[in-house]
C-alpha positions, 0 to 999 in steps of 0.5 A: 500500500502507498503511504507518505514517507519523505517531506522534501522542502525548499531551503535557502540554506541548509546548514541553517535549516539543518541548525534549527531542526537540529536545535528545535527537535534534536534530529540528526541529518545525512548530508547528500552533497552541499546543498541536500541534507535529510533524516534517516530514522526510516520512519517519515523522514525530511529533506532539505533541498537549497540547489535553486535548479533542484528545489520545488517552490514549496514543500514536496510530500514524498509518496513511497509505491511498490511499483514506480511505473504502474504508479505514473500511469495511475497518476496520469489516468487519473488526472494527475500531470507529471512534471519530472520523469522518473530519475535516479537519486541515492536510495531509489527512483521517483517521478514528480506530478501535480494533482489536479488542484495544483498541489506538487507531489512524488512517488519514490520507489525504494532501491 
């Protein structure tokens, strides 16, 4: 079954969003190049995205599905818009869409 495991946001600076993450709720961060930082506590967990060509205007809830494929044609058959093919990244693959009322979202297979 498909469920919400990944908020990506849009950052102006990550270590500075790493620091107050950090300092707010105690959480601890992977850094993934100089501009993504995430969690990994394996249940949702949340990135930071600062590379101004990489970063969505807001936030990005992640959707994980067993079979990334099947999921784009289900997005598209029911109206959804895919705005980003899918593409590799360290710990699997995605695809990004727009629902019909406009909201950004993506669906991740796992590696």
């Amino acid at each position: 079954m498909a469920r919400m495991n990944y908020l990506e946001l849009p950052v102006a600076d990550t270590a500075r969003a790493k620091g107050f993450y950090a300092a707010a709720f105690g959480w601890t961060f992977t850094d993934f190049g100089p501009s993504y930082a995430a969690t990994m506590s394996g249940d949702t967990d949340i990135g930071f995205q600062a590379d101004p060509a990489e970063r969505t205007r807001s936030a990005l809830p992640v959707i994980e599905v067993d079979d990334l494929e099947r999921a784009q044609m289900a997005v598209e058959s029911a109206g959804g818009r895919v705005t980003k093919q899918i593409f590799a990244f360290p710990g699997g693959r995605r695809f990004h869409f727009v629902d019909p009322d406009g909201h950004e979202l993506a669906a991740v297979q796992p590696a």
